[in-house]
C-alpha positions as CSV (number, residue, x, y, z in Angstrom):
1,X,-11.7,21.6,24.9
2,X,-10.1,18.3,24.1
3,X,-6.5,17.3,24.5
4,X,-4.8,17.7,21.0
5,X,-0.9,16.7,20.7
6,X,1.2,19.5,20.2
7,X,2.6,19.3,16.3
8,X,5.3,21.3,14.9
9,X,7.2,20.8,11.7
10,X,9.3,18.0,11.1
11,X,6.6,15.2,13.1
12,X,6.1,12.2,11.3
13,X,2.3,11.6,11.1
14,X,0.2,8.5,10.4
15,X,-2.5,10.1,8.1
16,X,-6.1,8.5,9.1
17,X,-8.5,6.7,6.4
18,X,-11.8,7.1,7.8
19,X,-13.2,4.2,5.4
20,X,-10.4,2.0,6.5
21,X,-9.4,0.0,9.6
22,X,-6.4,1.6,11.7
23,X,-4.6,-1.3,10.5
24,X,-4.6,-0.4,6.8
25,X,-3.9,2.8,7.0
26,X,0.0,3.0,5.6
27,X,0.0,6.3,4.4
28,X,2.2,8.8,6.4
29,X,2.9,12.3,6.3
30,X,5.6,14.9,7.5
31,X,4.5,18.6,8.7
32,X,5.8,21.2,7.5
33,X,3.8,23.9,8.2
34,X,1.0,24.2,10.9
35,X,-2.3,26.3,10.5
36,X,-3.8,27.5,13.7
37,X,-7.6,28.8,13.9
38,X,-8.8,31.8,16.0
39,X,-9.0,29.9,18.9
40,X,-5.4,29.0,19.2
41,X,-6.1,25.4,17.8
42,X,-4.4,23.7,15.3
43,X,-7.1,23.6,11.8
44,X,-4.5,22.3,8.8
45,X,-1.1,21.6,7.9
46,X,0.8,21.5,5.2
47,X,2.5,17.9,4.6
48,X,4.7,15.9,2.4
49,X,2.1,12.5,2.0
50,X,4.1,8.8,1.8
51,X,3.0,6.1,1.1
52,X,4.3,3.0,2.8
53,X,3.9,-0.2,0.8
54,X,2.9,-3.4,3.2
55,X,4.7,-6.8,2.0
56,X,4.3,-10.1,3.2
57,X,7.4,-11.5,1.5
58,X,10.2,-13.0,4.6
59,X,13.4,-11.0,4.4
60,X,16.6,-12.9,4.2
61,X,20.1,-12.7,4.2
62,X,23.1,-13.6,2.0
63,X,23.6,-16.3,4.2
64,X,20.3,-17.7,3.8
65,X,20.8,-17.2,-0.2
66,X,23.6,-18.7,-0.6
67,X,22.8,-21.8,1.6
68,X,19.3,-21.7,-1.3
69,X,21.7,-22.2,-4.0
70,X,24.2,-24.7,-2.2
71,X,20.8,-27.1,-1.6
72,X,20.1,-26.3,-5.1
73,X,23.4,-26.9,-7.0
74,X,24.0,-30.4,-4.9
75,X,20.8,-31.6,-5.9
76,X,19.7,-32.0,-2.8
77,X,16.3,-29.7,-3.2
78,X,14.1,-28.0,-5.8
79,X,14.1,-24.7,-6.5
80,X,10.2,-24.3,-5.4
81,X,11.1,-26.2,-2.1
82,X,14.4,-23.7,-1.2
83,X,12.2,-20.7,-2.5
84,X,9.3,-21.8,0.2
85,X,11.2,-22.7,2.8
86,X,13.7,-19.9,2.8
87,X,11.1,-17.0,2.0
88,X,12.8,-16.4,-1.6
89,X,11.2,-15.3,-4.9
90,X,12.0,-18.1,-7.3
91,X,12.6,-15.5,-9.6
92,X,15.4,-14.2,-7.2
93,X,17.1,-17.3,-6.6
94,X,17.5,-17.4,-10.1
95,X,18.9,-14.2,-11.2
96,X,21.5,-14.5,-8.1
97,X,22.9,-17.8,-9.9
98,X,22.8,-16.3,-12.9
99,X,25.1,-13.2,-12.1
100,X,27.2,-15.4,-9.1
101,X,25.3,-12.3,-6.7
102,X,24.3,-13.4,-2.8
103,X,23.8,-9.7,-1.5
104,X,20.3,-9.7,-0.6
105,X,20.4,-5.7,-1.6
106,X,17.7,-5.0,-4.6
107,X,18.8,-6.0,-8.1
């Protein structure tokens, strides 16, 4: 009999996608009720599935924002430039100068 890990309710599982690479699976799963076969062996479980979305965007910080918007208003860079070079969404950039906002929390 092979080894098997000992679930329980409440583990946080990586759900496999036997199409997919390991790499590219990103869906995940929390037990909440395990289903043993005759044999003592765990058959199913009962989960609640997530999905965790994959990003390549940079984070940043206020600081970083802010310091986007000083180059910008002194002239000193372009918006696309700051927006490469920090990792910010144009798009961001501009609604944080237009409502004065640097938190980097989600609009």
């Amino acid at each position: 009999m092979k080894d098997t890990p000992q679930l329980s309710p409440g583990d946080v599982v990586l759900i496999k996608i036997e199409e997919k690479k390991r790499i590219h699976w990103h869906s995940m799963g929390i037990i909440l009720e395990i289903y043993h076969g005759r044999d003592n062996s765990i058959r199913t479980a009962l989960m609640v599935r997530y999905h965790v979305k994959s990003t390549t965007e940079r984070l940043w910080t206020s600081v970083q924002l802010q310091a986007a918007i000083t180059d910008i208003h002194e002239g000193r860079r372009s918006m696309m430039d700051v927006a490469r070079s920090f990792g910010i969404r144009q798009s961001n950039i501009q609604k944080r100068m237009k409502t004065n906002n640097t938190s980097p929390a989600l609009m």
